[in-house]
N, C-alpha and C positions, 0 to 999 in steps of 0.2 A: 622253598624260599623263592620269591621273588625278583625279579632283575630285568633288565630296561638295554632291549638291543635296537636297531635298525633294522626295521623292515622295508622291504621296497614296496609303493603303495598300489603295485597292482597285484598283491599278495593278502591283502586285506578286503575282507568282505564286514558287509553289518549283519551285528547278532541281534538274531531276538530274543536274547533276555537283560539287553539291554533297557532298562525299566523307564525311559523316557520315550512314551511311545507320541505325546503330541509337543507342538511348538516346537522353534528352534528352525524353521523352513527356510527363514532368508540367511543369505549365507554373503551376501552383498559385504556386508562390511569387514565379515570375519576374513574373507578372500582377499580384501587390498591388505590387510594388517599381516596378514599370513606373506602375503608375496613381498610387504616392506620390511616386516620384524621378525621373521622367519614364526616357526612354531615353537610359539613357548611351552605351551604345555604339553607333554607327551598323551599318546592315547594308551586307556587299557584295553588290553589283550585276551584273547583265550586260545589254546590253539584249537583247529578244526580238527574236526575225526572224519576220517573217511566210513565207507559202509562196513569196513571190516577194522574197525577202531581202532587202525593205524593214523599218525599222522600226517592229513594230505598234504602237508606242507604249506597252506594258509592258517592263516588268521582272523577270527572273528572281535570283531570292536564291540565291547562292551561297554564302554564311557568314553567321553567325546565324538560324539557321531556328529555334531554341528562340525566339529574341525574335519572330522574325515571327508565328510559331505564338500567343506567347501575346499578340500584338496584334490579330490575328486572334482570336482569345477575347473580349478585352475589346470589340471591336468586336460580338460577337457578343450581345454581354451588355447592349449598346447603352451600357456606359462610356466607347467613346471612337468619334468619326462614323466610318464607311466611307472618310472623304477624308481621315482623319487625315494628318499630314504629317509621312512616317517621312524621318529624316536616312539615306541613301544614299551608299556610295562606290563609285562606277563605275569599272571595271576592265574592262582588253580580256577578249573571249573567248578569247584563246586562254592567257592568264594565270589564267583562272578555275579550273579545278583546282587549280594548284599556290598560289594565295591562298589557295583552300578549305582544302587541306592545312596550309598554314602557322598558318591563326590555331589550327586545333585541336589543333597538335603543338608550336609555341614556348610558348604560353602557360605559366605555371606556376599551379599551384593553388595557393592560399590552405592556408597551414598549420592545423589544427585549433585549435591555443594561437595564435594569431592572431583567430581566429574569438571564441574564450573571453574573451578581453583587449574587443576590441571591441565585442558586447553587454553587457559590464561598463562599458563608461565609456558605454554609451547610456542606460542603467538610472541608473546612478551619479552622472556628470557631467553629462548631457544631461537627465537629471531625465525622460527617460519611463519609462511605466508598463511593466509587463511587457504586458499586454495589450496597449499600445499598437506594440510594437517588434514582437511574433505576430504581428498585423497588417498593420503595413508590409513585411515579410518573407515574407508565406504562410506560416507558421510556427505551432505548434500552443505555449500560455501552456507549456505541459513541455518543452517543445523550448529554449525560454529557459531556464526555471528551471535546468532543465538545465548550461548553458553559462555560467549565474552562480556554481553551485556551485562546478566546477571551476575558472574566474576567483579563487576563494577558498582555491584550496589552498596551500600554501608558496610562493613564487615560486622556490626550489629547484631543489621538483620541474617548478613550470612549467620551468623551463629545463632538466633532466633529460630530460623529454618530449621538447623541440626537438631535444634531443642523440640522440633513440632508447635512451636509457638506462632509462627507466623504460616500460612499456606503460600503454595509454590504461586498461585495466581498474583496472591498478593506482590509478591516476590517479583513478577513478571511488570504487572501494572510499576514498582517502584521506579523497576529499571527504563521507566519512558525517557528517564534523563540521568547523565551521568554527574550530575550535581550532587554529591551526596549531604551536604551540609541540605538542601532544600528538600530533599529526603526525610530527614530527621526532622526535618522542619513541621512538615505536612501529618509525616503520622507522629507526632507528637501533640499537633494541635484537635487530635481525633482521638475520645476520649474512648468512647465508645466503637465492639467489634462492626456494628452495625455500619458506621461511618467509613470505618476501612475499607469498606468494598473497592473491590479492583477499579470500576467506572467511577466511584469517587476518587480514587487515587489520581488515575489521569487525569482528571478533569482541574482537581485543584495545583498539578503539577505542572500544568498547561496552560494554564489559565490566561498568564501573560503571552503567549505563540498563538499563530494563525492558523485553523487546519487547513493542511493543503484542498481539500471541498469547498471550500471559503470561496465565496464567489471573487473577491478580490485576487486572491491568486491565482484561479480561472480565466480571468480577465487579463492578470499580469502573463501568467503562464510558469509551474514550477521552474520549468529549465531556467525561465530570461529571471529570474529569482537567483538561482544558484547560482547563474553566468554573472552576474551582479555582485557576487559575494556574498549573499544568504546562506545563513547554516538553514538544513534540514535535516530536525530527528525524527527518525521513522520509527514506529511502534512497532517491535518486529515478531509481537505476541498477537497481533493482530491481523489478519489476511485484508480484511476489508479496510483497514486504516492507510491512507495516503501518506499520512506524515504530519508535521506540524511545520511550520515557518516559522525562523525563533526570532528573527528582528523586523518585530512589526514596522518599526523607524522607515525601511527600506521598502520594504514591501506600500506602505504608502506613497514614499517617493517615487513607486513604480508606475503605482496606481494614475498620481498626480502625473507622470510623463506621458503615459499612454491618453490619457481621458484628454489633453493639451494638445496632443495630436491629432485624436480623433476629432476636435473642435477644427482647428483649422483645416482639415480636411473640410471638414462641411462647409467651412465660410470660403474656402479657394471652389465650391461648388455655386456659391451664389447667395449664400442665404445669410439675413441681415447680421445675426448672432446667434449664438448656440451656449445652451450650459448645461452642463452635468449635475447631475444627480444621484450621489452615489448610494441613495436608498431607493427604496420600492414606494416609493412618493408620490407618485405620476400627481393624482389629482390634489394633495397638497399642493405642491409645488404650483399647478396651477391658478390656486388662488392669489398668487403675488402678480396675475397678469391679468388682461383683460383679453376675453376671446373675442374676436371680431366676425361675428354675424354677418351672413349674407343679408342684402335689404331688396328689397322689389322694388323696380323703377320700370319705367315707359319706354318700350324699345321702340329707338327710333329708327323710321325706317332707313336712315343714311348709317345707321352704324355695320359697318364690316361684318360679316358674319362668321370669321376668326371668332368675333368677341363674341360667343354665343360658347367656346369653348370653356368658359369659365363657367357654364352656369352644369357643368356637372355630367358626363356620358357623350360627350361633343353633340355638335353640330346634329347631323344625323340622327340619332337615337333623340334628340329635345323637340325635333319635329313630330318622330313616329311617337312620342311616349305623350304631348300635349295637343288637346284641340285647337281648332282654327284660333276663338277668341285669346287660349292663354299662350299663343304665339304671340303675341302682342306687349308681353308682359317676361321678363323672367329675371331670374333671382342672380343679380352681378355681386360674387364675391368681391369682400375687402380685405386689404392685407400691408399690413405695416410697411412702409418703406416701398413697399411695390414686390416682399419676397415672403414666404411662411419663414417659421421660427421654429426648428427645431428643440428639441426637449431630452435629452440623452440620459438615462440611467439603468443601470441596475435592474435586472430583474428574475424573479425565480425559474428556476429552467432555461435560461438563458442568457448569455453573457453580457451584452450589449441590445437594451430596446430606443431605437431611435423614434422619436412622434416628432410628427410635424404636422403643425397646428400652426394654423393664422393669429397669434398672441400680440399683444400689445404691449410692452414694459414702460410704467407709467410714467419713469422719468425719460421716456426717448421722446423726444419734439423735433418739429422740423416741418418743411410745405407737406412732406407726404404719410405725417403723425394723421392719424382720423379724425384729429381735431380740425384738420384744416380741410376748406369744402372742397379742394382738389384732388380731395386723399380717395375716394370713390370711384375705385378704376378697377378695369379688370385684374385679375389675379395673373393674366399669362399677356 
């Protein structure tokens, strides 16, 4: 008959008719669980025989070699003594295979929405930290986060899952937000499995949020977003996803403050006026202005030859680059006001593209508007 002593665990060796010969190697998780929740399950036993088939006074582990293993760790780690004292259930040898076999093929595995539900109410009800449940578990703070999320989806769809009705991706995609009425919302408006796809799921659950790649938020900056009071839900099924921005309201009015600053920065730099653009517009945008062309005129010989720096490469290089006669001659830029006109927006692979271009805005008049014949002056 059978019976369940204390062994000390440097009196335990692994057998091999232990019928789990692969898997089972990381021992990370079962080691923090073991050193916070002690050893729940006993191991089975056989004893050893020495060379003349007495008993050498160890024992051979025929089931749970994952727990032995990872007591053997903590032992190793010096967290728990060499003589620890492992609970044991002793079983004949010649029943030792077919034990072995039994605990690893009866058993049933823990459902995944079982798993979900249960570090939700440790988090929830039991009032630990995320960090604190990683911990006890071997478990990485995302591995949790994880398993809360999905905790939070419809209970629905939890029970959809259980059914095999729904897949676990799907499952993953729904929990991009904890909205669950906008949940229901979404895969109910999708009639078809085809529709469900996880990237449609996100997509239509998202629809109204910003992705943090969003060049506006790039421009704002996630953090000066959140320091603002911005929620951001992250996609934590995702490695490559940033997140989403959920109150586009602000995230504009970030937009609108930054773009307002970088304006007056330019104009405390000298230049007439400046506007943003916060598409990829350039040469749109230009058509609401006029560009103002260099024109060829008669250099006279009393003018300065500063003003020769207008006409492009200075001074210097306008002599070596033109012949004697088109010394004579050369191209005097015009420029509104007497300053270029900046052009500010948006652009792909980069945050901010500033152009400065000598532009006309057709309602600016004045002595130094192009309309007027004094407006013909150097650019510097």
């Amino acid at each position: 008959m059978s019976n369940i002593i204390a062994i000390p665990l440097n009196k335990l060796t692994r057998s091999a008719r232990n019928v789990r010969k692969s898997g089972g190697d990381s021992t990370d998780g079962l080691a923090s669980s073991i050193l916070v929740h002690g050893l729940i399950h006993n191991l089975t036993v056989v004893e050893e025989l020495a060379d003349n088939g007495e008993n050498s006074g160890k024992y051979e582990v025929v089931a749970g070699g994952r727990r032995f293993a990872a007591l053997q760790r903590l032992a190793k780690q010096k967290k728990v003594p060499k003589t620890f004292a492992v609970p044991c259930h002793i079983v004949d040898s010649a029943t030792a295979t077919e034990t072995s076999l039994a605990e690893n093929i009866i058993r049933v595995a823990m459902h995944p929405a079982d798993q979900f539900i249960a570090f939700h109410d440790l988090v929830v009800e039991s009032g630990l930290s995320i960090d604190d449940v990683a911990g006890r578990f071997g478990v990485s703070p995302l591995f949790v986060r994880q398993r809360l999320k999905l905790a939070n989806v419809a209970p629905r769809f939890i029970k959809a899952y259980r059914a095999e009705e729904i897949r676990l991706d799907q499952l993953e995609a729904l929990a991009i937000t904890d909205d669950q009425e906008a949940q229901e919302k979404v895969w109910d408006s999708l009639r078809h499995d085809w529709e469900r796809s996880p990237r449609n799921l996100r997509s239509l659950l998202t629809e109204e949020h910003v992705s943090a790649s969003d060049r506006r938020a790039r421009f704002v900056g996630v953090d000066a977003y959140v320091a603002a009071g911005g929620t951001l839900e992250r996609d934590l099924f995702d490695d490559e996803n940033e997140g989403y921005l959920a109150d586009r309201a602000l995230l504009d009015r970030l937009v609108t403050e930054r773009s307002s600053s970088l304006v007056a920065d330019l104009q405390a730099q000298g230049w007439a006026w400046a506007e943003v653009h916060l598409e990829n517009d350039y040469w749109e945008a230009l058509e609401k202005y006029t560009i103002l062309r260099t024109v060829p005129v008669d250099l006279d010989p009393a003018t300065p030859e500063r003003s020769l720096e207008g006409s492009g490469g200075g001074r210097r290089s306008h002599r070596q680059r033109c012949p004697e006669p088109a010394r004579r001659r050369f191209y005097r830029q015009v420029s509104c006001c007497g300053r270029l006109s900046p052009s500010t927006h948006f652009r792909h692979g980069q945050l901010v593209a500033t152009h400065r271009r000598q532009l006309f805005r057709p309602h600016q008049e004045g002595p130094n508007s192009p309309s007027h014949p004094r407006s013909y002056r150097s650019s510097r």
